[in-house]
N, C-alpha and C positions, 0 to 999 in steps of 0.2 A: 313603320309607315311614316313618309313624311304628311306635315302639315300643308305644306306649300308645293305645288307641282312648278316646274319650270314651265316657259313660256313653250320650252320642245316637247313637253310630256301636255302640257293644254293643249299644243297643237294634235296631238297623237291620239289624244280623249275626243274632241272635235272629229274627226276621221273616224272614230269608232262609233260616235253618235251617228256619224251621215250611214254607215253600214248598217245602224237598227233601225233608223229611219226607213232604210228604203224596204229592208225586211221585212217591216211591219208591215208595208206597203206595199207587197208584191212586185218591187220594182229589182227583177233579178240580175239586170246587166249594170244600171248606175250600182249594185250592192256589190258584184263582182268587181267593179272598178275602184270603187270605195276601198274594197279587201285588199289589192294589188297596193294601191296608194298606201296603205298603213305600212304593208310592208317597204315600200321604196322610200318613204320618208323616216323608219325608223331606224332604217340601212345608210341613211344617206344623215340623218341628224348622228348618229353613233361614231361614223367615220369622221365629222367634222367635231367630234371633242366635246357635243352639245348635251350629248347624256349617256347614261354611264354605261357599264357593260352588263350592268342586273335591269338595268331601267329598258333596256335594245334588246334581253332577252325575255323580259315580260312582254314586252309587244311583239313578239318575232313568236310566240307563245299563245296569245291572243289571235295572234295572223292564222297560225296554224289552225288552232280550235275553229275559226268562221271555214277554213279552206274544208278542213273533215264536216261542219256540217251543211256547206253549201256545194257539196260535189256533187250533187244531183241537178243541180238549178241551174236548168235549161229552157231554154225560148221554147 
């Protein structure tokens, strides 16, 4: 485990925070948007060399995990 997270992996943690935020909060479409985002910025930091390929599959990981337990969370 590192000590220090990069500026892309803070970014990535922030995105996972707004997705319990809204969780906690009943807010099911900003949560759903929130879960998309994690995945397009860990997809799109990965590709530009910003973090590694165990770092993109931990969050691509984490993506998955919110997508199986919010595939019920409907308006």
């Amino acid at each position: 485990m590192k000590l220090f997270k990069s500026k892309a992996e803070k970014e990535l943690e922030n995105i996972i925070g707004d997705i319990k935020i809204n969780l906690s909060n009943n807010y099911k479409e900003p949560a759903h948007k929130a879960r998309m985002k994690l995945k397009d910025r860990a997809e799109n930091l990965y590709k530009a060399g910003e973090i590694s390929e165990n770092t993109y599959k931990k969050y691509i990981k984490i993506y998955e995990e919110y997508t199986v337990m919010m595939k019920d969370y409907h308006h």
